[in-house]
N, C-alpha and C positions, 0 to 999 in steps of 0.2 A: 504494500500500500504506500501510495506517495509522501507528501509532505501534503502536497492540496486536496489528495485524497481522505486524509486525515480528520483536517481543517473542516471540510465542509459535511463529515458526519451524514448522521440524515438527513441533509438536504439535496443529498446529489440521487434524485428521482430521474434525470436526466442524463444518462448515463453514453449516449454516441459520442464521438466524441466529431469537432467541426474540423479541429484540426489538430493530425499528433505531429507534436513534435517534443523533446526532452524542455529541462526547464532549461532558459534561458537567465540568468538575473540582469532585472533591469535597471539601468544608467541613467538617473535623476536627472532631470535640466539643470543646469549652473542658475537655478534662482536666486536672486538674491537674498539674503537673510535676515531677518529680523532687526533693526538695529538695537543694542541694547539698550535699556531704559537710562536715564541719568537718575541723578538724586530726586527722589519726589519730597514734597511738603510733608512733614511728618505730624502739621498741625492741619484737624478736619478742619475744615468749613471755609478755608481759604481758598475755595475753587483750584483742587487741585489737578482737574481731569487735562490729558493730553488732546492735542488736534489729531487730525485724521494723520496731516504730514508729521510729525513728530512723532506716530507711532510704524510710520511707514509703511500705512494700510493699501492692499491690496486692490485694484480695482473693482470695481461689482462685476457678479454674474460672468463671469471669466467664461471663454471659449472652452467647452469640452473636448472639445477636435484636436485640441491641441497638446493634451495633454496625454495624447498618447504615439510614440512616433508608427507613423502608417507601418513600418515592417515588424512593429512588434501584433499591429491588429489582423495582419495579414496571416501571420504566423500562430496566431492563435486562433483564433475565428474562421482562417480558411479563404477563399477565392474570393472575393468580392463583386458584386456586380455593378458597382459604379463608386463613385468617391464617399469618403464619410460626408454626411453634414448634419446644419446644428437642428434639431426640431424642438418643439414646445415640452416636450417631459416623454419618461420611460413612458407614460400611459400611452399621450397623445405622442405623436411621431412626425404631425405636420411640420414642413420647415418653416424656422423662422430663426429670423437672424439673431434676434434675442433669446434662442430657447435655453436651455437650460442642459438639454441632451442632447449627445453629439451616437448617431444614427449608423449604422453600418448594414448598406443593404448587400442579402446574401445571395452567391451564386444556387441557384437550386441544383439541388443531389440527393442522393439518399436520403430520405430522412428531413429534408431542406425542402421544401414546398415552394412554389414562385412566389415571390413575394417575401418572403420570409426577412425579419430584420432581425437586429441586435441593436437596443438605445442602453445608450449607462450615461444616468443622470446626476448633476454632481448637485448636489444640496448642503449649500452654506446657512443655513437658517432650518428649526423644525426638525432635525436631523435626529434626534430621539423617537418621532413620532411612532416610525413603523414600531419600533420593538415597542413602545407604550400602548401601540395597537394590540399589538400582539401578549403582552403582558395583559391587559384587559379582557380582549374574548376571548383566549385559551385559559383564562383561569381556572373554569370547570373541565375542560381537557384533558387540563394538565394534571390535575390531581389523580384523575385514575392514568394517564399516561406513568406518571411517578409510581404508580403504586403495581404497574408492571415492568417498572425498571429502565423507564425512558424519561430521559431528562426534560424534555419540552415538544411543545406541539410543533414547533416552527423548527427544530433542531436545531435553536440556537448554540454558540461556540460564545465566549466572552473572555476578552481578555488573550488573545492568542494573534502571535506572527503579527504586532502591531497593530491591531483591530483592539477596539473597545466592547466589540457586538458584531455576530456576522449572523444572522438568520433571512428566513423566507418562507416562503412556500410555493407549488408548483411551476410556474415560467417567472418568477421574480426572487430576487434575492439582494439583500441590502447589506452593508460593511458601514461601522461607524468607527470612527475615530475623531474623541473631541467633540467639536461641533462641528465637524466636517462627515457629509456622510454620502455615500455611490450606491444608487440604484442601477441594477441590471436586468434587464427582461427581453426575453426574445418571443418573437411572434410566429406561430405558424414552422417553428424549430426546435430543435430536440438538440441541445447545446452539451456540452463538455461542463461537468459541474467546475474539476481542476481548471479549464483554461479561462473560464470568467475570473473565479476568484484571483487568476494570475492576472487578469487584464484591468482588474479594478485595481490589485496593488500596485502596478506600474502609472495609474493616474492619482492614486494618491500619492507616490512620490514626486511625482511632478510638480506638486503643490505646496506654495512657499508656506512656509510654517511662520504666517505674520497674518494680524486679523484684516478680514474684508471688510470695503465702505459697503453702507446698504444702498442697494438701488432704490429704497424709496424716496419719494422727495416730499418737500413741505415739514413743517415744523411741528415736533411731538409735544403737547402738553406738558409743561414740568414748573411747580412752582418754584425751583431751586435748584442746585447743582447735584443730581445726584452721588458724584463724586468727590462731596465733600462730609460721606458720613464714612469713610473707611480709608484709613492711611497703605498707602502702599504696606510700610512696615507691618503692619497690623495682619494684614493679608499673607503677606509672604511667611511667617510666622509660620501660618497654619495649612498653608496650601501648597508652598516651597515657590521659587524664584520665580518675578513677572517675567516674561520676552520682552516687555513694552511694560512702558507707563500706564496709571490706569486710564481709561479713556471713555467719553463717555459715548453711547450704544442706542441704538433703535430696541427700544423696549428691552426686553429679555433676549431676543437673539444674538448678543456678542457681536453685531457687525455694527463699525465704525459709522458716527452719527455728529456732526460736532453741533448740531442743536435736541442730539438723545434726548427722551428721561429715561432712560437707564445709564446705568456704570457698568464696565465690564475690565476684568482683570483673569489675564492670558498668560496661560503660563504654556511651555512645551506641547508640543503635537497635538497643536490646535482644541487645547483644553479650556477651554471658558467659561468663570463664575461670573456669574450678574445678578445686579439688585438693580430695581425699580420701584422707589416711592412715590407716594399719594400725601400727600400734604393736606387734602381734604377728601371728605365724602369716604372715608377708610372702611369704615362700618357697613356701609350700604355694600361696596366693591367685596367687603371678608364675604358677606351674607352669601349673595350672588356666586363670585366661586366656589366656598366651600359647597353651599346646595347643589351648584352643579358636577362635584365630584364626588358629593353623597348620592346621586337618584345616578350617574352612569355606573359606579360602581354596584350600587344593589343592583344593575339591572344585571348584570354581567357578573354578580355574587360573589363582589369584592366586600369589605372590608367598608368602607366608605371612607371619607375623610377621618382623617386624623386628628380628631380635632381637643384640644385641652388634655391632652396624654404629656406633657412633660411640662415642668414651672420652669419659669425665667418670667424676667421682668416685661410681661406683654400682658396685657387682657386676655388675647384669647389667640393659639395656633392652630393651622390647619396645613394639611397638603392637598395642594389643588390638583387636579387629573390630572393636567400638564408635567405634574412631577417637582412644581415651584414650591417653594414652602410663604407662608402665609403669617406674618407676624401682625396683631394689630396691639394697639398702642391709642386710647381715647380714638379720634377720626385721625390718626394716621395709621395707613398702612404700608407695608415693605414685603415685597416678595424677590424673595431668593431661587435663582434658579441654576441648580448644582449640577444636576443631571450627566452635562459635556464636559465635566472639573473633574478632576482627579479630586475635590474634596466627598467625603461623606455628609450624611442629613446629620450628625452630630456635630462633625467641621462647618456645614455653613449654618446651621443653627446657632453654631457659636460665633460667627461674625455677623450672622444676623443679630443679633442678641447686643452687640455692639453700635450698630448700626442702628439698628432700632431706638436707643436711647438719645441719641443724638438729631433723628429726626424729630421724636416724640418733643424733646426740649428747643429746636429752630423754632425762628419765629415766619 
């Protein structure tokens, strides 16, 4: 059994293979690197967040096409029947210059149908979601799955060959690392489990290890500087070394915002902790999330929110579906979203917990 063979466990239902060939290792682009952070303010509330150019943020929505050199897709995947290009997502496939997945249509052969493609979609934002999916409606699966000796519905792998999470199911299959995460799906083909997995890890090395600007535009609500309630030091403490300055964020997704309300703090292979506070209206906003991560999780016979299970200085916590944690504090609120961080719910609970007093006391 390979090395990719291994990796992808029960997920390799797709067993032809598009194309053999032995592993090859793949040769990074000479990207540039991170630059590293300077001294930050080790005093909160001095606005202490970085710009987009001082963190040395990536462009938005980056070219998939290019993140893989054509003789390594050729070589994996097999004959091609015309050039890659970019389309709208693994679902959708239509071209568009701005899509998000970069498309590879296949020569028809055995097993290969006309028409047949291959998309791998690169997602900078949400990049939790599938396995949040998938942790949610296999929860009842999973239990008798466990209790015959199978780890998970989606045969997820975690933690392995530089993935944070590698699962799926039938013609789709996703690798996270960070907040950076690759979807793959083929249509109308019966693909090589081992040469995907080879072919997503050769686009996540391709991919500079420094945060992305968000392509959204327009100005996100924020009564104040997000990134004046956590000192760099404070951070690095408990989470180990930024790449970058903290910087402040489009919401909860860790890409670069210089009018955010969030704060995000990056540390190695695109690991990203953020908070987003509410300065007002806390209480209505706790209500509204935790309710809606109490009624999907009973629906799907979870557990519900989390809510009032450990003390600290909040009124009241919860964990929202999203995976964010939920601090409120009078009408402020603060949520922490851990998930793409090498921190745990105890580690950001704990600079939540920091955080949260210093929002609760702004004026």
């Amino acid at each position: 059994m390979t090395k990719y063979s291994y990796r992808w466990g029960l997920i390799a239902a797709v067993a032809i293979p598009l194309a053999g060939c032995k592993r090859v290792e793949a040769s990074a682009k000479d990207a540039p690197n991170a630059r590293t952070a300077g001294p930050a303010s080790t005093v909160a509330g001095k606005g202490s967040a970085a710009s987009a150019a001082e963190v040395n943020a990536q462009p938005a929505n980056p070219d998939p096409c290019s993140l893989v050199p054509p003789e390594d897709a050729k070589r994996l995947l097999g004959p091609l029947s015309g050039a890659p290009y970019r389309g709208v997502s693994a679902d959708d496939t239509t071209p568009s210059s701005d899509g998000h997945a970069c498309v590879y249509p296949l020569v028809p052969r055995e097993k290969v149908a006309e028409g047949s493609v291959i998309a791998l979609e690169l997602k900078t934002s949400g990049a939790a979601g599938f396995e949040t999916g998938a942790a949610l409606v296999g929860g009842r699966a999973n239990s008798l799955l466990k209790f015959l000796g199978v780890e998970s519905g989606d045969g997820a792998q975690h933690n392995i060959d530089g993935w944070d999470y590698i699962g799926g199911y039938t013609d789709i299959m996703t690798a996270r690392v960070g907040h950076i995460a690759i979807n793959a799906k083929w249509t109308r083909a019966r693909g090589a489990a081992d040469s995907l997995v080879e072919i997503i890890d050769i686009m996540r090395d391709h991919i500079a290890d420094r945060p992305f600007l968000s392509s959204e535009r327009g100005e996100s609500r924020s009564d104040g500087d997000p990134c004046s309630l956590l000192t760099r030091t404070e951070v690095e403490a408990v989470i180990g070394k930024l790449m970058v300055l903290p910087y402040r964020s489009r919401g909860l997704t860790g890409l670069a915002d210089a009018n955010g309300n969030g704060c995000s703090y990056y540390t190695a292979k695109h690991h990203v902790l953020s908070l987003m506070p509410s300065w007002s209206h806390g209480k209505q906003q706790f209500r509204v999330l935790a309710s809606l991560s109490q009624n999907v999780q009973s629906k799907v016979g979870g557990k519900g929110a989390d809510v009032d299970t450990l003390e600290g200085d909040w009124d009241q916590r919860a964990l929202a579906v999203t995976g964010d944690i939920l601090l409120l504090k009078g009408e402020r609120l603060l949520q922490v979203f851990y998930r793409v961080s090498t921190a745990t719910e105890a580690d950001a609970t704990q600079l939540g917990s920091i955080a949260l007093k210093r929002l609760s006391a702004s004026r």
